[in-house]
N, C-alpha and C positions, 0 to 999 in steps of 0.2 A: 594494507592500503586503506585510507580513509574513504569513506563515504559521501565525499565533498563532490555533488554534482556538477561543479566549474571545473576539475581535475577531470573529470571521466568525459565532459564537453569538450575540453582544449585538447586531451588525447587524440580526440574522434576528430577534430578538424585538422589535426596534424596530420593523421593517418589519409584522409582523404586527401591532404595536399601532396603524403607521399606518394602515396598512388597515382595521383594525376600527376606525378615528374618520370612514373614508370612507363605511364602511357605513352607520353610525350617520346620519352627513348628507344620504347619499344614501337612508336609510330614510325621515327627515325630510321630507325634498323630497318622495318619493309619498306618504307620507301627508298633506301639504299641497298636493296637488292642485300642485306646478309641475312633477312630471315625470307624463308618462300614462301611468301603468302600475294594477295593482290593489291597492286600498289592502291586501288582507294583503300582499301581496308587500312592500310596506313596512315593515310590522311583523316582516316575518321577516329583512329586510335590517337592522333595527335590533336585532332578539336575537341574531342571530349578528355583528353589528359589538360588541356588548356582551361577548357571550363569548369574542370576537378579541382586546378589548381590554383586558378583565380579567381573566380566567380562565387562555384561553390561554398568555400569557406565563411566569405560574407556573409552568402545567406543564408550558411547555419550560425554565422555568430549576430544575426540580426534576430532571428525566430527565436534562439536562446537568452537573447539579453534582457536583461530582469528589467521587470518594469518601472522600479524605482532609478533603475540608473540613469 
């Protein structure tokens, strides 16, 4: 694998928007009663899987964007 720090940056924002789609599903799932946990817990698994997944990415590609660009 190359050492291209824009390869190992878009990884990590991928990663983060996957995660924030698992949250979101797994927020899904307790508030539909198939996993047993408490339905805020769900609700807070699906706002921060929404800020994972929209939000965040922005503003890790705003903090890494070279300055020349």
């Amino acid at each position: 694998m190359s050492d291209d720090p824009a390869q190992a940056r878009f990884l990590v924002i991928q990663l983060v928007r996957t995660v924030g789609v698992a949250m979101i599903l797994a927020g899904i799932a307790v508030t539909q009663g198939a996993l047993d946990w408490p339905q805020p817990v769900g609700f807070a698994l699906m706002g921060l899987g929404f800020f994972e997944t929209f939000i965040a990415p922005r503003l890790l590609a705003k903090k890494w964007k070279s300055p020349d660009a």
